[in-house]
N, C-alpha and C positions, 0 to 999 in steps of 0.2 A: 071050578069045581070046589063043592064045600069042602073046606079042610086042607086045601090044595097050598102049599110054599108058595107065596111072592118070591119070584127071583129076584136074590138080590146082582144090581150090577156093578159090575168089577170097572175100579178107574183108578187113576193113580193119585195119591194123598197130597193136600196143600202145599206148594214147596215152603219152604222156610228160605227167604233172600239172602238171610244174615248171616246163614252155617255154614257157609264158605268161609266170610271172612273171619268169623271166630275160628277156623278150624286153621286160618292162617297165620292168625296171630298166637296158636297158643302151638303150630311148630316154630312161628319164628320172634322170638325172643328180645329181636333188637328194639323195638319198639318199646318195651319195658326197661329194656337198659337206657334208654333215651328220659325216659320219663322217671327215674330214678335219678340219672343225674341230672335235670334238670330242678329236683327238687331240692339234690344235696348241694347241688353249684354256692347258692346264696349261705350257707353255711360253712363249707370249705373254704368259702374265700373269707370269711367272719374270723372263724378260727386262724388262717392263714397271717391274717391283719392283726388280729390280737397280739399271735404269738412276735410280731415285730415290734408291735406297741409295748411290750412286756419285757424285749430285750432292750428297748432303747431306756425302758425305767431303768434296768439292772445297771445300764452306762453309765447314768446319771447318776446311781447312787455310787457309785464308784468313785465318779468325779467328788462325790459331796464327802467321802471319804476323805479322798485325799486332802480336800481343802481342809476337815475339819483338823487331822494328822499333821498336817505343816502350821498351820495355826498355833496348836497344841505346843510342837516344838519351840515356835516363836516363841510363844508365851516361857515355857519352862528357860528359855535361852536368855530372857529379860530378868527371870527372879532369879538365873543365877550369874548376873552380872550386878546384883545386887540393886533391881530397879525395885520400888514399890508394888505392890499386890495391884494398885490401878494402872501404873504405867505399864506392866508385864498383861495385863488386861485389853488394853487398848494396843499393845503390840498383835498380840493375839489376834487381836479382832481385824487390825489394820491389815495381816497377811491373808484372812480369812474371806475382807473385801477386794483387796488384791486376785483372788483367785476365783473371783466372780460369782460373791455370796451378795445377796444386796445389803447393804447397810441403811441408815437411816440416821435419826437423829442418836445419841448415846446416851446413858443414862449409867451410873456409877453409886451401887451402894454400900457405902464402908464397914455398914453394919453385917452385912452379909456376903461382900464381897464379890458382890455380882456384876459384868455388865450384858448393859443390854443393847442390842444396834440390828435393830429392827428384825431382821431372819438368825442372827448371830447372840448365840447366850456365850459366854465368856465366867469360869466360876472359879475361883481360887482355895483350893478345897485342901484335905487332908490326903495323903495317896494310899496306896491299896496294898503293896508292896510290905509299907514299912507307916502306921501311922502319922508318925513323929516325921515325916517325910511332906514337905508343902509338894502341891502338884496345880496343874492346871488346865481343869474341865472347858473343852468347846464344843457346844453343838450349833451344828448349822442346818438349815430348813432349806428348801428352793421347790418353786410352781410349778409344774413341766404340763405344758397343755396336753388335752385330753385329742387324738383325733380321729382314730378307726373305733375307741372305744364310747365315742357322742352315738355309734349307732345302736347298742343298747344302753345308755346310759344320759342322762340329762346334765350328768357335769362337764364341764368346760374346762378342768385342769386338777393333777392329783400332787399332792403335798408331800416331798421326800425329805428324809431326815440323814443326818449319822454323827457321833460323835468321838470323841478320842481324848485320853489323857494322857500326859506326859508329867511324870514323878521324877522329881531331884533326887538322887541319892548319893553317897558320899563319893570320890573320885576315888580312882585304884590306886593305892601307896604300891602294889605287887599287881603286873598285868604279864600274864605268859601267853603266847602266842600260839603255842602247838598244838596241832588240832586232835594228837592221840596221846593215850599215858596220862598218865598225871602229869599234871601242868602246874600244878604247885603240890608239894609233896611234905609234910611235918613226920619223923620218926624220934623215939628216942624221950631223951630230956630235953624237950626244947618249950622256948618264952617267945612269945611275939606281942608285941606291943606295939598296935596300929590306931590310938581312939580315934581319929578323926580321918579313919578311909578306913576303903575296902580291898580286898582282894578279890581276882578276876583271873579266872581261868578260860581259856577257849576251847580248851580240855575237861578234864575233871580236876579234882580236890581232892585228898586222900590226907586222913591226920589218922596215926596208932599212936601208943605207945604213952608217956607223960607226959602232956601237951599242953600248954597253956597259952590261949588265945583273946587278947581284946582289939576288936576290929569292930567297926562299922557295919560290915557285913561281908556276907562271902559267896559270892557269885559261880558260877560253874556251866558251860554249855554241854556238861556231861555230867556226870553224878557227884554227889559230893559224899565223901565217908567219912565218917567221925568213929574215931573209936572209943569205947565205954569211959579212957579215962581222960578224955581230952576232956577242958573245959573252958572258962571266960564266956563274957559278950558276945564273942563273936562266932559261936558255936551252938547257942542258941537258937531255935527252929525257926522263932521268928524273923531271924536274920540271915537264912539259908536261902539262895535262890539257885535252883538246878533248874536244867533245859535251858538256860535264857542263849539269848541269839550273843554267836563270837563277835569280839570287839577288833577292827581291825585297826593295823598300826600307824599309829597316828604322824609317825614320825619317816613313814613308804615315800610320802611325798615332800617332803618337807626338803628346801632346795638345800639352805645352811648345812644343816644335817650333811644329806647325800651328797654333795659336791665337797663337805669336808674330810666324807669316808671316800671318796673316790681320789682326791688328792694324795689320801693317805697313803697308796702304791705308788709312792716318789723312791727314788734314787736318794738314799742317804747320802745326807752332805759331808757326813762326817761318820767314823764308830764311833762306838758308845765312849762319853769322855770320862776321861781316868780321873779316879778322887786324887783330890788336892791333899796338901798336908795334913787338914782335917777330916778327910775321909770324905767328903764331900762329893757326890757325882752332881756338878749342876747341866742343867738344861733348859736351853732359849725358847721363846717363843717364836712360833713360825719359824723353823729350823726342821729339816726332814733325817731322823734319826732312826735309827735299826734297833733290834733288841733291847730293850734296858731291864739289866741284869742288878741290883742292890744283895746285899748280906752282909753278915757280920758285923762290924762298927760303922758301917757306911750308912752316910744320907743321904735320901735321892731330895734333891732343891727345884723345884720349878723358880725358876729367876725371873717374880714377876708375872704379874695377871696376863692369860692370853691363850693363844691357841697354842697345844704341842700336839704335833705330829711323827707318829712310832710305826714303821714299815716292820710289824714284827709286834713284840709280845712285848708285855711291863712285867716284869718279875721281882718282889721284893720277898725275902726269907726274914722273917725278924727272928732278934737276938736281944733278950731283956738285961741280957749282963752286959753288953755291948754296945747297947742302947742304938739298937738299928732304928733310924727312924722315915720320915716322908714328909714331907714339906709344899703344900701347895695351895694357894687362894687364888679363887677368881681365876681358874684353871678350867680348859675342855684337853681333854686326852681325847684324843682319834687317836685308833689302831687296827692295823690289820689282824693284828690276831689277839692273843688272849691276854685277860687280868688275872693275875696269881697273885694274891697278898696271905701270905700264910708263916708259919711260927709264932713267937712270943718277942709282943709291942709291948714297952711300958706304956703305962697311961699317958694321955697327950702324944705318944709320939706319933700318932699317924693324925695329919691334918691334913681334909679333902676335901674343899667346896668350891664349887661352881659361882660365874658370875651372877648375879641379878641383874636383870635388863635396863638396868642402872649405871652399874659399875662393868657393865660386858665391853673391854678394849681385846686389842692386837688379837681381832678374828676370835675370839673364844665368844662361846655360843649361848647364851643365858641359859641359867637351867641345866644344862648339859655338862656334868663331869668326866664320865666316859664315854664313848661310842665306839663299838666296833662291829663286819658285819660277818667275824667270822664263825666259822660251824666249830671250833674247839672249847671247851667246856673253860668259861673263868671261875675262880670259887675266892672266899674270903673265911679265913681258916686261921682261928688262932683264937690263945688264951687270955686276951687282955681287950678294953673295948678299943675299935677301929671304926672310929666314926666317920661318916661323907656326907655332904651339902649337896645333895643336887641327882642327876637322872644316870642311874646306869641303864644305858642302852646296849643288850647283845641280842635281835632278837632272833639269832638264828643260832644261838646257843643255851645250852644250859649253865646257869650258873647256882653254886652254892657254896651257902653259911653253914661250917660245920666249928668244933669246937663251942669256942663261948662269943664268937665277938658279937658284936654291938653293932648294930650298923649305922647307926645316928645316935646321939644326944638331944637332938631335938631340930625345927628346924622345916626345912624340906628334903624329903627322902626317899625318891623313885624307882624301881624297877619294870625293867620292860624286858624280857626274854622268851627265848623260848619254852623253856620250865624252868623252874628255881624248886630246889630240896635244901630243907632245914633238919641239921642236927646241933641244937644249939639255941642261944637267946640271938634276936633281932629286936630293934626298938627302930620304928619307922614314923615321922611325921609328916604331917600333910597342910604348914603353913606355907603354899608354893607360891603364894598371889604375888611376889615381888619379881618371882625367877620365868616369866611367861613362856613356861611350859605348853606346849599344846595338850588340846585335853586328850585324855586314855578313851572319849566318848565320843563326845558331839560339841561341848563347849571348851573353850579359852581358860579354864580357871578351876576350881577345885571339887566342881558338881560332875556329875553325870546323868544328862538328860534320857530319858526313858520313853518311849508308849508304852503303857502298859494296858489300855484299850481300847 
């Protein structure tokens, strides 16, 4: 019929195959977690492998550290046993081959004082510290092949470096031990006269009051204070070093030493012997002796170069009218307990030095004039100069110069305690190269080797 609807017929629409599995993969998830890490696998494991290839550089430079730092000391250990600028060079260089730097042919230039040994520079330079200070520059190189890092990269090995310097500077005429307080202390009217060393605290440093200071320099593992009217050399800024690292005591291990303070708790052979018709108190070498007590017109005599041993303290009172004096050469005193030298000495009457490793007989110990290891305070106290040759060792006590004395005339003139305080003049010298001392550092003689970086 005209105008009449086509029926339309009713069926059901195209399936779609595939909307299952999309409708299954987008509840279930794992399928994308899958393919995510299989994208990031090759990358995690890159990173993974880098970050190992990166620690074992950090190793190495570590190692290249060390070699260059032992090196360094060699070297500064050479110039201050008085080798040449090239021998202390090729010291240098030979500890730095030694610890698995490669070397090669060497090469030596006077003019610039360089050497060269293939991986290894070696440079004898000015220090950092203290210009006027020789030092000795090593830097060392080494290959370290390349092997997780060949998969982004076309090189075959990376090039590590490091260097280090080690600066001479003067040895400690004054070295205190204590690691709190002031460890060397100046108050008052006092003189110290040290040109050719330094002072060393493990502590700090503290100067008030009218102070007059020529040293080398003045070292401090704690602060150093100067006050407004202290002056000299050796209070000058550029000769101050604070924070540096504690020097430990060089004399902890030393057998001579320690086995002659441990003898020192002997059973006196004898009391203290009574002065003679001259007033005289003498005493032997290697003889184990209790208290020695001096004063008045009395004179204490060491009979003869050697070793004395005092279960007990050394006590002398001086008397300038009475002419109390002290008498000793080519002497080591070990004692158990303290040194007291205090009152009024004429001039000359106290004479007190130490053998030279020369002239060191009957067990006295070069270098070594007193030693003791105990905790009660010695001091040197009086109005006329009382000079000594040689090392006072108390390092578990304080001692101190009060009055006016002198502690040397010149010479060699050591300190090693736990603090020393000065009220008063001191005059210290630091010709010690006959008396083979061990050093206040790292060396045998009158330097003090450093890294400074």
């Amino acid at each position: 019929m005209a105008g009449s609807l086509t029926p339309r017929v009713r069926g059901s629409a195209p399936r779609d195959k595939n909307r299952g599995t999309r409708t299954r993969l987008r509840r279930d998830r794992r399928g994308a977690a899958a393919l995510i890490a299989a994208i990031a696998a090759p990358v995690l494991l890159i990173s993974v492998a880098m970050g190992v290839e990166v620690s074992h550089w950090a190793t190495r430079q570590l190692d290249y550290q060390r070699s260059a730092d032992t090196a360094a000391l060699a070297g500064g250990a050479a110039l201050a046993r008085n080798d040449t600028p090239e021998q202390a060079a090729n010291a240098a260089a030979d500890v730095a081959e030694l610890s698995g730097i490669a070397g090669g042919a060497r090469s030596w230039s006077q003019a610039s004082l360089v050497l060269t040994d293939n991986l290894i520079t070696v440079t004898i330079t000015n220090g950092v510290h203290n210009s006027a200070d020789p030092a000795v520059l090593v830097s060392v190189q080494g290959a370290v092949p390349l092997v997780f890092s060949r998969l982004i990269s076309t090189a075959t090995q990376i090039t590590l470096g490091a260097q280090a310097m080690a600066e001479l500077g003067p040895q400690p005429c004054i070295l205190t031990l204590g690691g709190s307080g002031a460890g060397i202390s100046a108050s008052g009217n006092v003189t110290m006269a040290m040109p050719g060393c330094a002072m060393y605290s493990d502590s700090s440093i503290s100067m008030t009051g009218t102070v007059t200071v020529n040293a080398a320099a003045l070292y401090a593992s704690g602060g150093i204070r100067i006050g407004s009217n202290v002056n000299g050399t050796g209070t000058a800024s550029a000769v101050q070093y604070a924070g540096v690292a504690p020097l430990s005591d060089p004399y902890a291990s030393d057998s001579a030493v320690q086995n002659a303070l441990a003898k020192a708790s002997c059973a006196p052979t004898q009391p203290q012997p009574s002065p003679d018709k001259n007033n005289a108190v003498t005493l032997t070498p290697n003889t184990c002796y209790g208290s020695i007590t001096i004063s008045g017109s009395e004179t204490l005599v060491f009979n003869g170069a050697g070793l004395y041993t005092i279960n007990g303290s050394l006590t002398a009172t001086g008397n300038s009218t009475q002419n109390t004096s002290i008498d000793g050469a080519g002497i080591t005193i070990v004692s158990t307990g303290a040194l007291s030298i205090s009152g009024n000495f004429n001039n000359g009457a106290v004479t007190l030095t130490a053998p030279t490793a020369a002239t060191a007989q009957n067990g006295a110990i070069p270098g070594i004039l007193f030693a003791s290891d105990t905790s009660v305070a010695s001091s040197v106290v009086g109005n006329a100069p009382i000079p000594f040759t040689g090392l006072i060792y108390t390092p578990n006590a304080t001692l101190s110069f009060n009055g006016t004395p002198t502690a040397a005339s010149g010479g060699c003139d050591k300190i090693i305690a736990r603090s020393v305080s000065m009220v008063g003049n001191a005059v210290l010298a630091s010709a010690c190269s006959n008396y083979n001392l061990n050093s206040f550092g790292i060396l045998p003689n009158n330097s003090l080797v450093q890294l400074v970086e």
